[in-house]
C-alpha positions in Angstrom: 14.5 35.1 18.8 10.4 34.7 18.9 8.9 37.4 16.6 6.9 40.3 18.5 3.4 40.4 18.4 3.9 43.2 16.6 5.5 41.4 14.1 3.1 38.2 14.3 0.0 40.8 13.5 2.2 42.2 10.5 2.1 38.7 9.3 -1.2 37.6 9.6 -2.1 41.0 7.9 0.3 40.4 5.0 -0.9 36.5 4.8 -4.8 37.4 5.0 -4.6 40.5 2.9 -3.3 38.1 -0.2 -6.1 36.2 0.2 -8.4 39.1 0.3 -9.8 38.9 3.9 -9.8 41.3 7.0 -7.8 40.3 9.8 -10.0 42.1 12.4 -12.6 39.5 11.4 -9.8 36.5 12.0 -9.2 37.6 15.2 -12.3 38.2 16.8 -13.3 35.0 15.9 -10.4 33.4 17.9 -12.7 35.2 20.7 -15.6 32.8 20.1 -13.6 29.5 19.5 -12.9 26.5 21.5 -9.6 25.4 22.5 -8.7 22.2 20.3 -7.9 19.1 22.7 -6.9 16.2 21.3 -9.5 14.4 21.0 -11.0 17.0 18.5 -7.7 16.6 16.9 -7.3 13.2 16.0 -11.1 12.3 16.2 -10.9 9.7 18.7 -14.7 8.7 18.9 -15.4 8.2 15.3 -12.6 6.4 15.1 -12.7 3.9 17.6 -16.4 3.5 16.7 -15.6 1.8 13.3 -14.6 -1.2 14.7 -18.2 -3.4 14.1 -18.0 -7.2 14.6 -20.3 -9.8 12.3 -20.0 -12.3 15.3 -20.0 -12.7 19.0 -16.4 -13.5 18.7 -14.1 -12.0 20.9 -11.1 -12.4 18.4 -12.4 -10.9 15.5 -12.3 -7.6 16.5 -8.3 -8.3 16.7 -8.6 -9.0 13.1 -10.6 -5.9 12.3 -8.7 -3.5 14.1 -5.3 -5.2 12.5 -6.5 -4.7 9.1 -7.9 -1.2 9.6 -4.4 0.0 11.3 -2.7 -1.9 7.9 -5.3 0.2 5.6 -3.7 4.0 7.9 -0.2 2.6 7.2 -1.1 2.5 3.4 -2.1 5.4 3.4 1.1 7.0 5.4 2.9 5.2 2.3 1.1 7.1 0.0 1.3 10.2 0.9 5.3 9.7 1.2 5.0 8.4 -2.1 3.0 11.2 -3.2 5.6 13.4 -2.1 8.4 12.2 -4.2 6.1 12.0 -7.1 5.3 15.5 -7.3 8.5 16.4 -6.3 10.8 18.6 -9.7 14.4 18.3 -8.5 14.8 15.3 -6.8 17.8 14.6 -4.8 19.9 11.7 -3.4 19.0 12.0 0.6 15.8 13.7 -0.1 14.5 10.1 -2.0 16.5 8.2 0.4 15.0 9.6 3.2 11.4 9.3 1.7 11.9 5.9 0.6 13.4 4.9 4.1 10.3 5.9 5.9 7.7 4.2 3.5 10.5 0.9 4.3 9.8 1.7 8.1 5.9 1.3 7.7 6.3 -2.0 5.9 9.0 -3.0 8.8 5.9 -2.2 11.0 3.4 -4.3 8.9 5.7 -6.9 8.7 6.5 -6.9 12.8 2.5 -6.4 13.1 2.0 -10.1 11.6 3.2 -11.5 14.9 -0.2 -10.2 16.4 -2.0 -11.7 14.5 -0.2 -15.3 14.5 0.0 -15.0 18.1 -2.7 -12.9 19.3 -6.1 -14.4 17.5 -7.5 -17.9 17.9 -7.1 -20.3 15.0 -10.4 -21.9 15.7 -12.3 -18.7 16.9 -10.8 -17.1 13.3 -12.0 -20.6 11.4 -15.1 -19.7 12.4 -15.5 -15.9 12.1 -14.0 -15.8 8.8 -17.2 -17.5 7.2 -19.4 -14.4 7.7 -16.7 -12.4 5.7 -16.9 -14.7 2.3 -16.4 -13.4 -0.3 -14.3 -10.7 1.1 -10.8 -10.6 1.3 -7.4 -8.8 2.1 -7.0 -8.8 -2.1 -9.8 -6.2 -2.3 -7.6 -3.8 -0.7 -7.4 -0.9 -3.0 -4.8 1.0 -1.0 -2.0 -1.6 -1.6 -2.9 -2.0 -4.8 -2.4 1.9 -5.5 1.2 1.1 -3.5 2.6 -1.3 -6.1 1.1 1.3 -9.5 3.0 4.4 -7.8 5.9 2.7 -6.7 6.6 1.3 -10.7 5.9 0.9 -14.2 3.2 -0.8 -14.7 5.0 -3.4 -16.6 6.5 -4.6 -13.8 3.0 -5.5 -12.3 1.6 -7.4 -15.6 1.5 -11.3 -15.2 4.9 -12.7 -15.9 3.3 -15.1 -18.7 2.0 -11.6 -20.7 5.0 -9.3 -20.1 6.2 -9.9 -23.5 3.0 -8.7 -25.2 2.1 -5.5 -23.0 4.3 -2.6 -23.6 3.2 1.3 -23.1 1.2 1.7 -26.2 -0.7 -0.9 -24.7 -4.2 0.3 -23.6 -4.3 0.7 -19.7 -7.4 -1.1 -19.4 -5.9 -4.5 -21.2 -2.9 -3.6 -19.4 -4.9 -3.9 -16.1 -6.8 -7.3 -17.0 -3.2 -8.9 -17.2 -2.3 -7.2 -13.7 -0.3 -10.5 -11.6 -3.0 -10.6 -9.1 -5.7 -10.8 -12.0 -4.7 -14.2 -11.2 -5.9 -15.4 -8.1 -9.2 -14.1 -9.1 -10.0 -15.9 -12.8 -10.3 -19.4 -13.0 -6.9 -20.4 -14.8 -8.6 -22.8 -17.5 -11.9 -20.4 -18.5 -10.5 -17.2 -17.8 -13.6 -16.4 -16.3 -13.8 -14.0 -13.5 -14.6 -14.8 -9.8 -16.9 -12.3 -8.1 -14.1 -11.5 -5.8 -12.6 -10.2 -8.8 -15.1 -8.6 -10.3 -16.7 -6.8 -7.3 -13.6 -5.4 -7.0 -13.0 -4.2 -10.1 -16.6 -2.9 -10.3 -15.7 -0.6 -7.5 -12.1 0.4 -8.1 -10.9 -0.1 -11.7 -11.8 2.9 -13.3 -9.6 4.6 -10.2 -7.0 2.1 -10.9 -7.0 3.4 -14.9 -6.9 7.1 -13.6 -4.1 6.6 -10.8 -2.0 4.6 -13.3 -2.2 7.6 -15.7 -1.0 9.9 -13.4 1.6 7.9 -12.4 2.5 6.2 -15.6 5.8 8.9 -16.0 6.1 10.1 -11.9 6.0 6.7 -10.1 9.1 5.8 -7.9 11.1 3.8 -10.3 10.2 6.4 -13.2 11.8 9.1 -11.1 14.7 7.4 -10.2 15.8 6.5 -14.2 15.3 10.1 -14.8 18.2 10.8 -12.3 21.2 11.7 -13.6 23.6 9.1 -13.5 25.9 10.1 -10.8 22.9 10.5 -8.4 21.4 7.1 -9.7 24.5 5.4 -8.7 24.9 6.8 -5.0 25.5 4.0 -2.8 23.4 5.5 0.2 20.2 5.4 -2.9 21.0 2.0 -3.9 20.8 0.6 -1.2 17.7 2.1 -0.1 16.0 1.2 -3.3 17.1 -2.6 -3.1 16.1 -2.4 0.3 12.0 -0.9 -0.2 12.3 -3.5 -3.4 13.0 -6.7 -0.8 11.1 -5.3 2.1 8.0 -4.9 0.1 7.8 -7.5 -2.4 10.0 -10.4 -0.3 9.7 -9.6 3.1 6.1 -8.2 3.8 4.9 -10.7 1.3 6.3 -13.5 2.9 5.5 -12.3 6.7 1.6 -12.5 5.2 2.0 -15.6 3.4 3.2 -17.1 6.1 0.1 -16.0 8.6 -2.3 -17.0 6.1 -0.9 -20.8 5.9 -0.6 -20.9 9.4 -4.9 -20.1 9.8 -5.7 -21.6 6.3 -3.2 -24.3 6.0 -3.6 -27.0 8.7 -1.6 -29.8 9.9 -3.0 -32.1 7.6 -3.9 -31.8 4.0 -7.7 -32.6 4.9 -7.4 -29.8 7.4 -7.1 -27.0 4.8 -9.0 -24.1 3.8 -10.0 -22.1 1.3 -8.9 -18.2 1.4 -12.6 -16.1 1.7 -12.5 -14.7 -1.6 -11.6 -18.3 -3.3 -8.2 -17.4 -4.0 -5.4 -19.2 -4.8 -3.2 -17.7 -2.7 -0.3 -19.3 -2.9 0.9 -18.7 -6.2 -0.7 -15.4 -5.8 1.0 -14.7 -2.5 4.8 -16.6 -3.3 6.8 -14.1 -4.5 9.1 -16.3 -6.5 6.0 -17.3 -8.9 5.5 -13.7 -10.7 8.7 -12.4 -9.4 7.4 -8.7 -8.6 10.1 -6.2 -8.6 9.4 -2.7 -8.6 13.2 -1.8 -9.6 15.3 -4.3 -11.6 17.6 -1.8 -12.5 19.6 -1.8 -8.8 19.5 -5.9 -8.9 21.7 -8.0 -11.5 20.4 -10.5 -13.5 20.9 -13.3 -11.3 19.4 -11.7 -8.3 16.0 -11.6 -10.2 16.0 -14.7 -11.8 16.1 -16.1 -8.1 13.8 -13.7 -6.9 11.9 -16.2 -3.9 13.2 -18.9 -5.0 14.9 -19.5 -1.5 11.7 -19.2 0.4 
């Protein structure tokens, strides 16, 4: 049955009265204000006005919008994400259903890759991409935020330093030793590139604080505080090895394989360099650092050969 208006203004009396405001005053403002359309709503103007090309190119606006519609899904991810952190009694279908909708917006970046493979000229993009040096897709800080609240941070570190970084370890050496630290230090010197350092100049001290807050509330912490019969429902399994393999195998690999299709060419002497002077294969691959944001639902052998048939 819809409530009365009667009913509706006892409500708004009770819900503005807590707050210590008149309702008289609520309501004659609704005299003065304009309907919202949805336009208003969603800000349609200022968002399509973002778009702002470096070139005359007709394809790189394809590769701006692609990247800024990525950059929206992220932050869909988060907020589910955000959701189950803050979340006290967690159950079975309520993290299954959470994590199954942060898989569907990876299934959709992975899908999206087919856009860009098909939909943006090769030699238009070799071109283009020039005016966005040093920039790359590494400096995104959303994803970045992804992988920290979806597990410990351990399971980010470089494979080679896992064995010295535990949690007493300082965050900010922890996050020096981060896997994709990698693809932005020179692997003789150690020395940083200004891809990497730009970045960190900008984000690392908001890396530091996110980690904290998620050092004992990101997914994988959640889940091993579970109580065993929940941790072992098949329906959650499942949905955990299936985020897991969606995001670290098959997102990876969909990007991987878009960037070797516009960096790599048909010849050796045809290749590129990535923007930011990356080397973004082993940083890409995932069976060369083996990320895996919950070994505990995958047996020994499954993460010893984690990529390796890629």
């Amino acid at each position: 049955m819809q409530p009365t208006t009667k009913d509706l203004l006892e409500k708004l009396e009770t819900k503005f009265s807590a707050i210590g405001q008149d309702l008289d005053t609520h309501l004659e403002g609704l005299l003065y204000s304009e309907p919202i359309t949805y336009w208003d709503y969603i800000k349609t103007d200022a968002l399509l006005s973002l778009q702002i090309q470096r070139t005359e190119l007709p394809d790189e606006m394809i590769f701006i919008m692609y990247h800024q519609v990525n950059e929206l899904l992220f932050k869909m991810i988060l907020w589910e994400i955000e959701q189950i952190s803050e979340c006290e009694h967690i159950t079975a279908p309520f993290f299954s259903e959470k994590l199954m909708r942060v898989s569907r917006y990876f299934d959709m970046l992975t899908a999206s890759f087919t856009i860009m493979r098909e939909g943006m000229d090769r030699e238009q993009y070799l071109k283009f991409r020039l005016t966005l040096t040093p920039a790359s897709g590494f400096q995104s800080a959303q994803y970045r935020l992804i992988e920290f609240a979806s597990t410990d941070l351990i399971n980010l570190i470089d494979a080679r330093f896992r064995d010295t970084i535990d949690r007493d370890t300082p965050y900010e050496h922890a996050i020096n030793h981060l896997y994709w630290q990698a693809a932005g230090k020179d692997f003789k010197t150690g020395e940083k590139s200004y891809l990497l350092s730009s970045f960190e100049e900008r984000y690392k001290q908001e890396f530091i604080d996110f980690t904290q807050k998620y050092n004992t509330t990101n997914l994988y912490a959640k889940f091993k505080l579970l109580p065993k019969k929940v941790k072992e429902d098949p329906k959650l399994v499942k949905t955990m090895r299936h985020y897991d393999h969606t995001v670290n195998i098959t997102w990876v690999m969909a990007h991987y394989n878009a960037a070797k299709y516009y960096i790599s060419g048909e010849k050796p002497e045809d290749n590129v360099e990535a923007t930011g002077g990356s080397d973004w294969v082993k940083y890409m691959h995932p069976k060369y650092q083996r990320r895996i944001f919950f070994p505990e639902v995958w047996s020994a052998e499954e993460i010893k050969n984690w990529g390796q048939d890629l």
